[in-house]
KOLMARMI-352606 format. One record per residue: x, y, z of N, C-alpha, C in turn; residue in one letter. Coordinates in steps of 0.05 Angstrom, whole numbers, padded with zeros to 5 digits, always signed. Layout:
<bazas>
XYZXYZXYZA
...
</bazas>
This chain:
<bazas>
-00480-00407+00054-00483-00391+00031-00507-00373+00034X
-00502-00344+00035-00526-00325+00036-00551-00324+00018X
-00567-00334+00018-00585-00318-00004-00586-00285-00010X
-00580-00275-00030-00591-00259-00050-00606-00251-00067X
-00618-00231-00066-00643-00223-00094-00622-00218-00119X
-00628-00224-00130-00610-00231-00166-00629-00199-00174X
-00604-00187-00192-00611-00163-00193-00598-00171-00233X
-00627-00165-00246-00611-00177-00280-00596-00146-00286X
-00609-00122-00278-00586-00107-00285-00552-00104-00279X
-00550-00115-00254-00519-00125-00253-00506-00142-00272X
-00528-00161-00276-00511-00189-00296-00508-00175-00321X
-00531-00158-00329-00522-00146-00357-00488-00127-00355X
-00489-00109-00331-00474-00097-00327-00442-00108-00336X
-00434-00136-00330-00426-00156-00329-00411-00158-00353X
-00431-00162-00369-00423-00176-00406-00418-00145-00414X
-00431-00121-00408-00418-00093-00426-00394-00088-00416X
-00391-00091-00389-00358-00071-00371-00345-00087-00387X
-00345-00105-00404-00317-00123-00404-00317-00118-00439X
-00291-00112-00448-00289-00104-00485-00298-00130-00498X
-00318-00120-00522-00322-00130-00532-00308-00151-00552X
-00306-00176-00558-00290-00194-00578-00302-00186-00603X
-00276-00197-00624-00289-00192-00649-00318-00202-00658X
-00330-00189-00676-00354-00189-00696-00351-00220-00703X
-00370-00241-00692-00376-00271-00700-00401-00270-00714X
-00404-00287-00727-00422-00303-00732-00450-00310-00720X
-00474-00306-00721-00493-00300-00698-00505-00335-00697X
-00500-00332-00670-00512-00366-00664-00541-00379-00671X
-00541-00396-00674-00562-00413-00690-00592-00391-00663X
-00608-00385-00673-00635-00376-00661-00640-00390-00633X
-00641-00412-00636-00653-00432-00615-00631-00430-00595X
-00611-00414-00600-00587-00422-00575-00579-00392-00564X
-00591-00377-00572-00581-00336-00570-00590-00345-00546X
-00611-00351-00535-00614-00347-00502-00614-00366-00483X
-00603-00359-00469-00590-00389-00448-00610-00388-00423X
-00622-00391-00417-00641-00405-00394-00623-00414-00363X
-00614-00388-00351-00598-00397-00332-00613-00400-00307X
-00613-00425-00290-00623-00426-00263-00608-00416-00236X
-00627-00401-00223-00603-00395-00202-00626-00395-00179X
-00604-00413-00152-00617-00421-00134-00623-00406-00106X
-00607-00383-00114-00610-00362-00090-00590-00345-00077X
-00567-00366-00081-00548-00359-00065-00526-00347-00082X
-00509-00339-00069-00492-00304-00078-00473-00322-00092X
-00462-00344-00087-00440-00356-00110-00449-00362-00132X
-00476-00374-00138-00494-00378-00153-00500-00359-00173X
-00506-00330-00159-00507-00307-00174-00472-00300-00191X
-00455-00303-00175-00430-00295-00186-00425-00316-00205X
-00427-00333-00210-00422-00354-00227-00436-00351-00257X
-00461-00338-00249-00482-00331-00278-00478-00311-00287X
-00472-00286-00270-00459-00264-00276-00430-00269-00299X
-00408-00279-00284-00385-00285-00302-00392-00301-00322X
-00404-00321-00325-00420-00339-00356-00433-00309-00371X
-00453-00305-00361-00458-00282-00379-00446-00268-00391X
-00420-00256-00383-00404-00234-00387-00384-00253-00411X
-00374-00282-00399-00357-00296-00424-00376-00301-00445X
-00405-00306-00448-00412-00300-00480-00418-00289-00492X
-00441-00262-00474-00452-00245-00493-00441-00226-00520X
-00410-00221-00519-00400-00211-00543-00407-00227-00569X
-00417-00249-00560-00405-00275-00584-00444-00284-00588X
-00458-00264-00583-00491-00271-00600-00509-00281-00572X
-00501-00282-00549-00519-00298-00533-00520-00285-00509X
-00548-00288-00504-00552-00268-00468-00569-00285-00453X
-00559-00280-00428-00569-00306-00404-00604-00294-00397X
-00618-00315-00389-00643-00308-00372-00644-00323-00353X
-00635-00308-00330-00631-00314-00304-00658-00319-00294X
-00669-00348-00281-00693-00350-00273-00693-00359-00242X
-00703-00352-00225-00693-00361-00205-00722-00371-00195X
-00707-00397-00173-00720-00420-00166-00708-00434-00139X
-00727-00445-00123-00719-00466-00112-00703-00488-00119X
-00691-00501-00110-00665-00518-00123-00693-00550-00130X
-00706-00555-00116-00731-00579-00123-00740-00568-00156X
-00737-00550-00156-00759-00531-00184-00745-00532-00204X
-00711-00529-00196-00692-00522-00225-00690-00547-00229X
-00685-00571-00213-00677-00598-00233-00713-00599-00250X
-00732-00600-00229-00760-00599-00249-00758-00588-00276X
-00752-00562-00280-00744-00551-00298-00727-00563-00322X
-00708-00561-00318-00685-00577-00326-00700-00603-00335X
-00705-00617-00322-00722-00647-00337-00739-00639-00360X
-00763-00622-00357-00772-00619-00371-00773-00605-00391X
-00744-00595-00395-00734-00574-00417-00744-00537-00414X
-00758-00528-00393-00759-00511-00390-00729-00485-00375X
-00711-00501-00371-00689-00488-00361-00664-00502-00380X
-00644-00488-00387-00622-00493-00404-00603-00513-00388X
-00598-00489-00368-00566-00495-00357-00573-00485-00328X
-00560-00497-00309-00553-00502-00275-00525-00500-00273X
-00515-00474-00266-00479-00478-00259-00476-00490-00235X
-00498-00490-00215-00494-00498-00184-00501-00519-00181X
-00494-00551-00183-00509-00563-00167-00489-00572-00147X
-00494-00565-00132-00476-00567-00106-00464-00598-00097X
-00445-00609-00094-00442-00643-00086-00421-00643-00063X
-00431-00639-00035-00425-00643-00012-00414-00674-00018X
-00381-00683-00003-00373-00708-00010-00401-00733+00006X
-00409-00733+00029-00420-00747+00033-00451-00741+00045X
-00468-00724+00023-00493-00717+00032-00514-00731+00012X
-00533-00733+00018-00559-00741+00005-00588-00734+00011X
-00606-00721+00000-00630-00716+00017-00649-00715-00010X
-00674-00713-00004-00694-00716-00016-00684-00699-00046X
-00687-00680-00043-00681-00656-00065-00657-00673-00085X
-00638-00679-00076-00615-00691-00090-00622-00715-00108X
-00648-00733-00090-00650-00764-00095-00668-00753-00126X
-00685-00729-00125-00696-00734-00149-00674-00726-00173X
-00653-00699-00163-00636-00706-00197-00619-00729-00198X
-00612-00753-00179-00607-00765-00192-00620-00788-00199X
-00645-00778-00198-00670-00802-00217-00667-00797-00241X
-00662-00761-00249-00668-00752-00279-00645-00761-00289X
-00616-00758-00274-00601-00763-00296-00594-00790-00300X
-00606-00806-00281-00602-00834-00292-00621-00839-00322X
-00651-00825-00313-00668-00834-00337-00665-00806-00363X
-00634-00805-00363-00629-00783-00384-00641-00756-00392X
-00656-00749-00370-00670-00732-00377-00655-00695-00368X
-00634-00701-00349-00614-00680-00337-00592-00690-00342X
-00569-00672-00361-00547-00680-00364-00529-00671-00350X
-00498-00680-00339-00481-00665-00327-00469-00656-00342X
-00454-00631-00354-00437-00620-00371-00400-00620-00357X
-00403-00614-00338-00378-00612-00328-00378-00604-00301X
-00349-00604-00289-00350-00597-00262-00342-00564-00264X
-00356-00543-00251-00348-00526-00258-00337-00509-00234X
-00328-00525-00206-00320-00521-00184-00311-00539-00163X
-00281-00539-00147-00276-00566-00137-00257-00548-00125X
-00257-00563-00091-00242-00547-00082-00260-00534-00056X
-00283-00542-00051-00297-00524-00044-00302-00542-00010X
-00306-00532+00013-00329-00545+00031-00343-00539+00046X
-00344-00551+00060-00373-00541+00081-00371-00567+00097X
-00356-00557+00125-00353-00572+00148-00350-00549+00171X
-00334-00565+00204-00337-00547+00217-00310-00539+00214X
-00307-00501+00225-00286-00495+00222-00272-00470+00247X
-00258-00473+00250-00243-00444+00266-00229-00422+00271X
-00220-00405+00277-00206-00388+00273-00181-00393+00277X
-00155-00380+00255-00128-00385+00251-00115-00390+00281X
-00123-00375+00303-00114-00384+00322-00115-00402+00349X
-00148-00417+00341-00147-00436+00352-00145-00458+00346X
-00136-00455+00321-00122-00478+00309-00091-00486+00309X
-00076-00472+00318-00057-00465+00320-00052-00476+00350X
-00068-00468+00368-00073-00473+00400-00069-00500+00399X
-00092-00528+00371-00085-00554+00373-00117-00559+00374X
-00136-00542+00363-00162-00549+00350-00164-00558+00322X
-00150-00573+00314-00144-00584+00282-00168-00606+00272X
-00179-00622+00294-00193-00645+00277-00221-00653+00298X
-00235-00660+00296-00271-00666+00302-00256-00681+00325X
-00237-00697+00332-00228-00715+00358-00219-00687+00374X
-00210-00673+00368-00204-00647+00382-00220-00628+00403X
-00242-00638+00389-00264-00612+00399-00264-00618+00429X
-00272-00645+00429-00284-00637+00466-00263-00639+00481X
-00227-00632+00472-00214-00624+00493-00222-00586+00492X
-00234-00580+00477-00232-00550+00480-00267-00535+00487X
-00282-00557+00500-00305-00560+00506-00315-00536+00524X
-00304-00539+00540-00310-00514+00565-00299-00481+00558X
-00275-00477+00539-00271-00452+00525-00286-00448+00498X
-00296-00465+00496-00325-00464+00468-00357-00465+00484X
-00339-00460+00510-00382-00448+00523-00396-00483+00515X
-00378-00505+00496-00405-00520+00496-00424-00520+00473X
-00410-00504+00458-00428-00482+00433-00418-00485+00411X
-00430-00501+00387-00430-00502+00360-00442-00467+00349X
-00432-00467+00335-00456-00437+00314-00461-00458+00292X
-00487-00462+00281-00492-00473+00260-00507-00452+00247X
-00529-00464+00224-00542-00443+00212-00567-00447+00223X
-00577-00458+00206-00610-00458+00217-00627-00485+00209X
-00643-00488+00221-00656-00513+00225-00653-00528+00208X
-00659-00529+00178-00661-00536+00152-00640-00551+00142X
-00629-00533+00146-00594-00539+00133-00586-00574+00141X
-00574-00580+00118-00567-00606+00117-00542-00615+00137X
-00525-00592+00131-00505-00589+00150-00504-00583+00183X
-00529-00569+00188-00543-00570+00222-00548-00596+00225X
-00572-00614+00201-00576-00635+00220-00553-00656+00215X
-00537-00665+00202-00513-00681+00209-00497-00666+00237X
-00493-00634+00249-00490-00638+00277-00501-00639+00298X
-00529-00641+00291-00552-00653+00310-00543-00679+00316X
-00549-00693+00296-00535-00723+00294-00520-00732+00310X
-00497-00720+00308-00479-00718+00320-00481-00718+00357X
-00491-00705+00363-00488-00686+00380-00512-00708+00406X
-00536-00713+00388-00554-00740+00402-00530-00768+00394X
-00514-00766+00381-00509-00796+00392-00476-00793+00392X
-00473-00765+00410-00443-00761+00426-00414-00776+00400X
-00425-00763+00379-00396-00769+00359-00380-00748+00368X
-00356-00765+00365-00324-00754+00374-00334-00730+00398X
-00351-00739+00419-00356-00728+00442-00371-00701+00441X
-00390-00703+00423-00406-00681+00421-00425-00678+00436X
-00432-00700+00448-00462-00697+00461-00472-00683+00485X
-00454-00669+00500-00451-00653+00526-00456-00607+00499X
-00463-00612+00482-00452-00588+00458-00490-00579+00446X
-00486-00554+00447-00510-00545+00436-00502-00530+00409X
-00526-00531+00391-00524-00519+00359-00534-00494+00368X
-00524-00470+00361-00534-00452+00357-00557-00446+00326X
-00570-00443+00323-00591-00443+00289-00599-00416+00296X
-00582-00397+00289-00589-00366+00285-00584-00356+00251X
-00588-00372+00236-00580-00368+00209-00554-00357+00209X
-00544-00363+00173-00521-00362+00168-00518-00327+00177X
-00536-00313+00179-00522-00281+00187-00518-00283+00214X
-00536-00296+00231-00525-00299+00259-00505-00303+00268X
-00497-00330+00251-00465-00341+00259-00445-00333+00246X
-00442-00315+00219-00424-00302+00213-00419-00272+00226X
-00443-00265+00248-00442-00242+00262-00422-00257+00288X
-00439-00275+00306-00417-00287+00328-00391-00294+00311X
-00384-00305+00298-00358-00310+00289-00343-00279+00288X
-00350-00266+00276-00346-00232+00272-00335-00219+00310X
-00345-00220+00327-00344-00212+00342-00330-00226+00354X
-00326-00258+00369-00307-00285+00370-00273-00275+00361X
-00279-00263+00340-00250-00254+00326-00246-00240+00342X
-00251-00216+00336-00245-00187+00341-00236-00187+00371X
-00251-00205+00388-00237-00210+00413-00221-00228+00418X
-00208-00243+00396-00195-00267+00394-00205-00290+00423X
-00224-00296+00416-00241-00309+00432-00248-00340+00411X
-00244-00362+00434-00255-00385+00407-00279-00392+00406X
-00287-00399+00378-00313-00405+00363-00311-00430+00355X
-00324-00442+00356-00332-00466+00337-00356-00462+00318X
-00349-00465+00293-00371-00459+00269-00379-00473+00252X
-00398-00476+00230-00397-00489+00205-00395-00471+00185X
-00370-00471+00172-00361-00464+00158-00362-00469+00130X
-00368-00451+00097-00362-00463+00077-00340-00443+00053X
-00335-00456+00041-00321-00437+00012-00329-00462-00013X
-00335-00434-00027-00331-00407-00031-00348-00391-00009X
-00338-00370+00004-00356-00354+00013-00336-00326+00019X
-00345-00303+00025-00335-00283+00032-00316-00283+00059X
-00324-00303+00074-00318-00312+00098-00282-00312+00102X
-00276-00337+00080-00253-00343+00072-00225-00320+00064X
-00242-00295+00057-00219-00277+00054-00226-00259+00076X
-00244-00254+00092-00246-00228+00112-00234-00240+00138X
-00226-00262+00137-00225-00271+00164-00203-00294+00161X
-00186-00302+00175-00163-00328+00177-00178-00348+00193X
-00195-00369+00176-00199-00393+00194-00185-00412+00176X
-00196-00442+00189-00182-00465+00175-00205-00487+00189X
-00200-00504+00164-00222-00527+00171-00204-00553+00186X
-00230-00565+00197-00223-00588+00210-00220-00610+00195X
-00201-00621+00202-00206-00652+00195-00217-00673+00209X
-00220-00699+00192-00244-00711+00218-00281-00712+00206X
-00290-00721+00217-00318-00720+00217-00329-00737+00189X
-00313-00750+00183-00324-00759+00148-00351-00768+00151X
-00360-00778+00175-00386-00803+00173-00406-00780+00169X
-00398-00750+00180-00423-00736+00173-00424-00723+00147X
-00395-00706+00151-00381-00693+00128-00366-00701+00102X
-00365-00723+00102-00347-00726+00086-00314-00731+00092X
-00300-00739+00068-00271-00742+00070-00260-00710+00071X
-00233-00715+00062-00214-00687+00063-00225-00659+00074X
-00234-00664+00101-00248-00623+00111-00270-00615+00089X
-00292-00641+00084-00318-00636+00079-00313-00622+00050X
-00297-00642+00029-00294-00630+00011-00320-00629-00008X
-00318-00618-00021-00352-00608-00044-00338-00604-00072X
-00353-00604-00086-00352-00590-00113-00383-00581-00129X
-00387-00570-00151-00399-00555-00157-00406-00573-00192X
-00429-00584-00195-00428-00592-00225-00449-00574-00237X
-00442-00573-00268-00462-00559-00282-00474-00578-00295X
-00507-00573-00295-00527-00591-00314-00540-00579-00329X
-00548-00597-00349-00566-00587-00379-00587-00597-00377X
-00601-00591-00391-00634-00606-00402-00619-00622-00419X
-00635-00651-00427-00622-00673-00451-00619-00668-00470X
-00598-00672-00478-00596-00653-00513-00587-00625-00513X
-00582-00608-00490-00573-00590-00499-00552-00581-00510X
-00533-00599-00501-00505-00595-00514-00497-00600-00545X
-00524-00629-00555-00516-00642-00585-00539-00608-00600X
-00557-00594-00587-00570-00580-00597-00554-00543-00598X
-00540-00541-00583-00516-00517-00578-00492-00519-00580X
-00478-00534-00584-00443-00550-00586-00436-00523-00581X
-00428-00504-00588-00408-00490-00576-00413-00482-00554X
-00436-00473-00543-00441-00483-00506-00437-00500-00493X
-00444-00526-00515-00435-00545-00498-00409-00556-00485X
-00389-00536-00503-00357-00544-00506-00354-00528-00479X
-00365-00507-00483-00354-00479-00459-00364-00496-00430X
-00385-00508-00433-00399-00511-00404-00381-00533-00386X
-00361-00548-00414-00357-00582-00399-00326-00560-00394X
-00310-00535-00399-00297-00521-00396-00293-00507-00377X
-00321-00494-00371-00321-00469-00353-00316-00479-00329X
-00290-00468-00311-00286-00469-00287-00280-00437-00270X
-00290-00440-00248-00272-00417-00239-00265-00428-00211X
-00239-00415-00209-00223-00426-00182-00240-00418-00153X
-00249-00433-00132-00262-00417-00108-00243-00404-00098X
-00218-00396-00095-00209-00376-00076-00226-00345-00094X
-00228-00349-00114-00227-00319-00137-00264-00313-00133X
-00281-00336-00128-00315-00346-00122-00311-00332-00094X
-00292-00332-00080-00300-00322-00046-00281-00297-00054X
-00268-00291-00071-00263-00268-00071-00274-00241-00083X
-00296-00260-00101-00314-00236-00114-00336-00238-00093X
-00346-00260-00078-00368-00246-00061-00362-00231-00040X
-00325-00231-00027-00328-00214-00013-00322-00175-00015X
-00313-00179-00043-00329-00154-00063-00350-00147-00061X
-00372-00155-00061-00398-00156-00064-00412-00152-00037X
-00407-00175-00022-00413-00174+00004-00409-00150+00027X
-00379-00154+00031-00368-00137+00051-00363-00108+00042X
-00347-00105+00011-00337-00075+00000-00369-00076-00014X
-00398-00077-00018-00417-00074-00025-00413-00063-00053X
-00397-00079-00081-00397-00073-00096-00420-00090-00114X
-00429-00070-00141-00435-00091-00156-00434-00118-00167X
-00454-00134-00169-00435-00160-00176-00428-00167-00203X
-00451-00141-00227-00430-00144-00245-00403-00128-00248X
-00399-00104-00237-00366-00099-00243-00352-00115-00225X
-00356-00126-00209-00343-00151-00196-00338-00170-00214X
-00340-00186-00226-00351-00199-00244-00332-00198-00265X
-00336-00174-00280-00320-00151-00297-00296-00157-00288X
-00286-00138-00273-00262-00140-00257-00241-00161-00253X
-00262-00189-00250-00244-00208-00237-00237-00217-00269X
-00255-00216-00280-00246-00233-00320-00228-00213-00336X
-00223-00186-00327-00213-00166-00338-00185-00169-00339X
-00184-00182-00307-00159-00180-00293-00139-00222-00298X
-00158-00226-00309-00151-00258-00321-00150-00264-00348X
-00135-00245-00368-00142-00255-00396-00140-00281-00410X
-00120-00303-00393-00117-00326-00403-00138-00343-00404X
-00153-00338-00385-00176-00353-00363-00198-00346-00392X
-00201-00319-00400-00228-00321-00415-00217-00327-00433X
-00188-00330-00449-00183-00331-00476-00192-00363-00480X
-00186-00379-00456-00183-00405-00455-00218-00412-00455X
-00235-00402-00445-00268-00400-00439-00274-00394-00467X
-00269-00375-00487-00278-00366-00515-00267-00378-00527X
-00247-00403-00526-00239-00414-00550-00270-00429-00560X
-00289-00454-00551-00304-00458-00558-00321-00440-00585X
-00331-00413-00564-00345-00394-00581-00333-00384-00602X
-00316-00384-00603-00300-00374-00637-00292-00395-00658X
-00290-00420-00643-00292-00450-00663-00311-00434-00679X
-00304-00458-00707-00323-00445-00729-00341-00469-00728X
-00344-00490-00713-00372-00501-00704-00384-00492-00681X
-00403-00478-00687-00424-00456-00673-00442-00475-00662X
-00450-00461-00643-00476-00471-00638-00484-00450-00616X
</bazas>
């Protein structure tokens, strides 16, 4: 997932491109402004963008604060941040950062509101046609060892997902250990992958969606690897959290938040709007809710209940 500079004139852009709903009721003071955290990355941004755009007709405008992901649960605990659309839940990851939100929300202090993304992952993955060749699953790889150079593309050092194929790789799972990581960041390896194609040449990558990736290009994930990745091709989802109390203190946010979903094919299809056709990400944004009226009618039912909050 790329990092991005969050630009608030897009997000506003966002809530105007899209027609206004009828004249409501103006929400209780303490709840007009929503305290949105955002952790960096471009799905993150598209996600706050479209929240913004589903309430502001209806009395309420986001303040996008951006943070380190250690800083937003901090936040969040201590009531200085509202709402977290991202917290990311790789099926089988855990690391420091993670262990403390789930200290808070055991000791009630971070609530989960809902899942507001599923469907999503981050494992390794290939292109449509070497999968097809009979590169389908992590037992696979080291028959295709010597036409893979030997060569993972990962991201970069940090990444949780590098060191599970480090891991890997020192203690020769499903025959990795003869295999080097490439750590040229995620633009590195979405550049080799880029070029890999174009010559229909095979890659081995770590791959995730939502990402822009998913529509510019035909890969497919592996199956396999659970002990690092997870079950089903490193499935993930996406939960949204509150500060304690925010939902018994906002109810009609709180209704929208345990509500709000958006599908990841439509998440990798607005970043690769954004990304690749370098559009804004609020008429992106715009665009994609413009073009879904059931989707927001179903998101604004909360806000037009005549219990406000």
């Amino acid at each position: 997932m790329l990092a991005r500079t969050l630009r608030l004139s897009a997000l506003c852009a966002a809530a105007i491109a899209i027609a206004p709903a009828p004249a409501r009721a103006q929400p209780p003071a303490a709840c007009r402004t929503i305290r949105l955290g955002h952790g960096g990355w471009l799905d993150n941004q598209v996600q706050n963008a479209v929240f913004g755009a589903v309430v502001a007709p209806f009395g309420y405008q986001v303040r996008i604060e951006p943070a380190r992901l250690k800083t937003i649960y901090h936040r969040l605990a201590d009531g200085r941040l509202d709402v977290y659309l991202q917290d990311w839940r790789p099926d089988n990851w855990m690391s420091s950062v993670t262990a403390i939100r789930d200290s808070d929300v055991a000791r009630k202090r971070i609530a989960v509101a809902g899942t507001d993304l599923s469907g999503a992952r981050h494992t390794l993955a290939v292109p449509a046609y070497l999968y097809r060749a009979g590169l389908k699953d992590f037992a696979d790889i080291h028959k295709f060892a010597g036409q893979l150079d030997h060569t993972i593309y990962g991201i970069e050092p940090d990444n949780v997902g590098d060191r599970q194929l480090l891991s890997m790789i020192r203690h020769n799972t499903d025959g990795l250990g003869g295999f080097h990581l490439v750590q040229a960041g995620a633009g590195g390896m979405l550049r080799a992958l880029a070029a890999k194609i174009r010559h229909h040449e095979p890659i081995l990558f770590l791959g995730w969606q939502p990402d822009a990736m998913n529509v510019e290009y035909r890969i497919r994930y592996l199956g396999g690897g659970a002990a690092a990745f997870g079950h089903d091709q490193g499935a993930a989802r996406s939960l949204i959290l509150t500060r304690a109390g925010y939902a018994a203190q906002c109810p009609a946010i709180g209704r929208l938040l345990h509500r709000f979903r958006l599908p990841v094919r439509a998440e990798s299809r607005m970043m690769y709007d954004i990304q690749v056709k370098r559009e804004a990400v609020g008429p992106v944004a715009a665009a994609w809710i413009a073009a879904h009226p059931a989707w927001l009618k179903r998101m604004r039912a909360p806000l037009a209940s005549p219990a406000r909050g």
